[in-house]
C-alpha positions in Angstrom: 42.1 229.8 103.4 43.0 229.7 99.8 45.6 226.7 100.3 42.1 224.9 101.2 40.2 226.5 98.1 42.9 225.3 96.1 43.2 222.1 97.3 39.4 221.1 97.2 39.6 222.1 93.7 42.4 219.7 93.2 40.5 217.0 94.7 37.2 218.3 92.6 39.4 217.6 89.1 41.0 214.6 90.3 37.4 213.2 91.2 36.3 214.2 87.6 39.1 212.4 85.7 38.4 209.2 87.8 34.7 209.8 86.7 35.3 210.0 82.9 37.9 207.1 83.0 35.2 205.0 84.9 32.5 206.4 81.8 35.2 205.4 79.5 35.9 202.0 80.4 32.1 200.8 81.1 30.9 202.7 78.8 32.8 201.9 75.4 35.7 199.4 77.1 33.2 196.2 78.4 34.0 197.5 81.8 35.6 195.1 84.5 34.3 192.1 85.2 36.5 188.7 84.4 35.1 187.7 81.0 33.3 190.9 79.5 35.2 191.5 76.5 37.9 188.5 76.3 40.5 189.4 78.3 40.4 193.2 77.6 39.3 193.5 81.0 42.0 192.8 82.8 43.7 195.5 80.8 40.8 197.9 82.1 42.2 197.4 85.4 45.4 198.3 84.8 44.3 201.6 83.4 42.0 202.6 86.3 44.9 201.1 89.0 47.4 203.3 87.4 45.2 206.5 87.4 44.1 205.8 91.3 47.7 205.4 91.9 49.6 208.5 89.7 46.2 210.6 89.1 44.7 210.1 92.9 47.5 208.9 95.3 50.6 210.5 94.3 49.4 214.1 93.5 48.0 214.4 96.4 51.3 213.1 98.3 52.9 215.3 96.2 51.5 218.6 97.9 50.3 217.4 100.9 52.8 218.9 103.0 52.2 222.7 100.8 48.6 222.4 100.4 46.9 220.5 104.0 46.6 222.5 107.3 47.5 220.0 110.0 50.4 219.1 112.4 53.5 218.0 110.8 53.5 214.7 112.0 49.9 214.2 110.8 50.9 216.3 107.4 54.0 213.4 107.3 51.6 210.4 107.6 49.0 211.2 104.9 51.9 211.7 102.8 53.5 208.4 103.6 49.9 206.6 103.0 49.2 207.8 99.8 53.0 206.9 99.1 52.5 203.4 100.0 48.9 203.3 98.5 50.5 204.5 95.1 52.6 202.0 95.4 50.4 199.3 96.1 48.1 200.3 93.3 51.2 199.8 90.8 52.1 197.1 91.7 48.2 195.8 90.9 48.3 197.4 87.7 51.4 195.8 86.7 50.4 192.0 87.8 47.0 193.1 85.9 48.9 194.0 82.7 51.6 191.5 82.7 48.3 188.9 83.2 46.8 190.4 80.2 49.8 190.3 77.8 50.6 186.4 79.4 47.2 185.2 78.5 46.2 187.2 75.4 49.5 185.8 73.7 47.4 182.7 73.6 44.3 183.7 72.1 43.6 184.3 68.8 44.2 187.8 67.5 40.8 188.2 65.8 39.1 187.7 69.5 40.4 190.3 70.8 40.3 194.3 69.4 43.8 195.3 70.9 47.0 193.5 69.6 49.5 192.8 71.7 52.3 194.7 72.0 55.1 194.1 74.5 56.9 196.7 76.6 58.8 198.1 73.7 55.8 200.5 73.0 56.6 204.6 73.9 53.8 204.0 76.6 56.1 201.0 78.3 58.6 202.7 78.3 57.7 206.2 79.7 55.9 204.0 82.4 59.1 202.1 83.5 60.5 205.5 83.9 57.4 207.1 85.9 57.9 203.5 88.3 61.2 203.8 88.5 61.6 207.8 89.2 58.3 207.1 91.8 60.4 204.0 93.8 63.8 206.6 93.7 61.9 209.3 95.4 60.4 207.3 98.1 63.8 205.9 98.8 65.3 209.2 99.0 62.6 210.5 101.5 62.8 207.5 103.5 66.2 207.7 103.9 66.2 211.2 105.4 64.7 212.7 108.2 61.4 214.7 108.0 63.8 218.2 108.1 65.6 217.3 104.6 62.9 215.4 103.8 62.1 217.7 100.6 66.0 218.1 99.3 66.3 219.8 95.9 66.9 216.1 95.0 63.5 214.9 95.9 61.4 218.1 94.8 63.4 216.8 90.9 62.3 213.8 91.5 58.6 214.0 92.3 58.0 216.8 90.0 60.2 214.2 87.1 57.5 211.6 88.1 54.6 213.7 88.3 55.4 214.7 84.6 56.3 211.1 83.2 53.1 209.8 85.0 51.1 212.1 82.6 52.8 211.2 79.3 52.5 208.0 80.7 48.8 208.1 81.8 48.2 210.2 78.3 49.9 208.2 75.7 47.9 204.9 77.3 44.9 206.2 76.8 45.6 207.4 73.3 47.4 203.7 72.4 44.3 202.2 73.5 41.8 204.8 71.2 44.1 203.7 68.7 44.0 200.3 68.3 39.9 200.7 68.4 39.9 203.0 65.8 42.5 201.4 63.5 40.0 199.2 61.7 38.5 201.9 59.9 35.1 201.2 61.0 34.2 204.0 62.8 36.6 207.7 62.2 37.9 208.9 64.9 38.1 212.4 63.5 34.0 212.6 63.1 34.9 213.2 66.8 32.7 210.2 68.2 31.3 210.6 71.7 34.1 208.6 72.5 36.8 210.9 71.1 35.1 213.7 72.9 35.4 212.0 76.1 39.2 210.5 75.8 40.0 214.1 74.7 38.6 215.8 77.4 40.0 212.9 80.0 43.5 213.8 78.5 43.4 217.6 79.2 42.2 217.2 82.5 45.2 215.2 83.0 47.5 217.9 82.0 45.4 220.3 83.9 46.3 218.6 87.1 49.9 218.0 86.3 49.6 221.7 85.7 48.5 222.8 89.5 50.5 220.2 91.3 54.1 221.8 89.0 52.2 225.3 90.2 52.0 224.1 93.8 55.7 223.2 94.0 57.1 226.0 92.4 54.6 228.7 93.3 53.6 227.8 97.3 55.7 227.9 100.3 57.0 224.5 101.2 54.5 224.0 104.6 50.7 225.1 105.0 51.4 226.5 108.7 54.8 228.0 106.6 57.4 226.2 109.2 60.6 227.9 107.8 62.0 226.3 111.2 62.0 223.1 113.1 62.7 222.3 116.4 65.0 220.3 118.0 65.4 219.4 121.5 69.1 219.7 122.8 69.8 216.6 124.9 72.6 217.9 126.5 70.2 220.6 128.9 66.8 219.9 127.6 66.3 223.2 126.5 65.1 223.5 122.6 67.5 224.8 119.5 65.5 226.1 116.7 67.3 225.9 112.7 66.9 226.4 109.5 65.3 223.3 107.7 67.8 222.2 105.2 67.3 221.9 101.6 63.8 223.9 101.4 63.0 227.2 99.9 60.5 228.7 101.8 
C-alpha cells in the first residue's frame, strides 16, 4: 500500500513541476506558438520537451519496477515505453534547440532577449552528459535479459542521469532567468513573481531527484519483492528457481 502512496505522490509533484513550467513559459516566455516572441519559441519547446522527457518519462522508468504493483512482464513494458518516450522527446528538444541556435544566428541580436550561446555553455554540457549517460543505460539494459537487467552498472547509470538531468534541467532554467534579467530593467532580487515561480520550479526539481535517489537506495528492487525468478529447465520441463543476479533485494 505505501509503494502506491508513494508513487501517486511522485506523480502528484511531477504533475506540479510540468504545471509551473507551462505557467512559466506562457506566462512570462511568449508561450509556443511559431512566431510569438521571434524565435524564442522554439527554444520554449525545448525546455518543456526536455522536462516531459527527464522530469516525466525517465523518473518514472526509473522506479517503475520498485514502485508499480503489476506482473513483471507488464512492470518491463511501461518501463521500456517511458524509455523510448524519453528518448523520443530528446531527440525533439534537440532538433528544437539546434533550430533555434540555426535561425537566431541570423537575426539581429537586439530582436531577440536571449543571446546566443553555443554548446560551450555549463548547461550544454551537463546536457550532453545527461543524453549520453541516458543512451548508455538503455544499451546496457537492452543488452541483458530482464534477470540482470538492473546490474550495479545500470542502477550507476540511471541514478548518474537522474542527477545530471537535474543540474541539467536546473541550470537551463536559471541561464534562461538570466539573460532576461541581465538588462537591468527589472531586479531579480526584488523577487519578481517570476523569480518566485523559477525558484519554486527549481526545488521541486531537486525534490523529485530526491525521492527517485530515495527509491533506489531505500526500496526493494521489485513491488511484488521477486528476490527469485523462474526458469523453466528444457531438459525435463520441470521449473529451477535462482537468485536474480546483480540485485540487492
Amino acid at each position: 500500500m505505501y509503494r502506491q502512496c508513494f508513487y501517486s505522490w511522485v506523480q502528484v509533484l511531477i504533475l506540479l513541476i510540468l504545471v509551473l513550467s507551462l505557467w512559466w513559459i506562457f506566462g512570462y516566455l511568449g508561450g509556443l506558438i511559431p512566431g510569438a516572441t521571434q524565435l524564442l519559441w522554439l527554444l520554449n519547446w525545448h525546455q518543456i520537451l526536455m522536462l516531459l522527457a527527464f522530469a516525466a518519462c525517465f523518473a518514472n522508468a526509473a522506479i517503475v519496477f520498485r514502485m508499480v504493483e503489476a506482473p513483471l512482464t507488464a512492470q518491463t513494458t511501461l518501463h521500456y515505453v517511458y524509455q523510448f518516450l524519453c528518448l523520443a522527446l530528446i531527440v525533439l528538444g534537440l532538433t528544437a534547440v539546434v533550430t533555434w541556435k540555426v535561425l537566431e544566428s541570423g537575426v539581429p541580436e537586439e530582436e531577440t532577449s536571449i543571446s546566443s550561446n553555443s554548446f560551450y555553455t555549463f548547461h550544454s554540457w551537463v546536457g550532453m552528459f545527461t543524453i549520453l549517460a541516458f543512451l548508455a543505460q538503455l544499451v546496457v539494459s537492452l543488452s541483458r535479459d530482464w534477470k540482470d537487467q538492473y546490474s550495479q552498472m545500470t542502477i550507476i547509470l540511471i541514478v548518474f542521469t537522474c542527477v545530471c538531468a537535474t543540474v541539467a534541467m536546473i541550470t537551463g532554467i536559471e541561464d534562461v532567468v538570466f539573460y532576461r534579467y541581465i538588462d537591468g530593467l527589472i531586479s531579480y532580487s526584488n523577487y519578481p513573481l517570476e523569480g518566485i515561480l523559477v525558484n519554486s520550479l527549481c526545488i521541486l526539481l531537486l525534490l523529485l531527484l530526491l525521492l527517485v535517489t530515495w527509491v533506489w537506495f531505500r526500496v526493494s528492487y521489485s513491488a511484488t519483492d521477486r528476490s527469485t525468478y523462474t526458469e523453466l529447465d528444457n531438459t525435463d520441463n520441470t521449473h529451477t528457481v535462482r537468485p536474480m543476479k546483480g540485485v540487492n533485494v
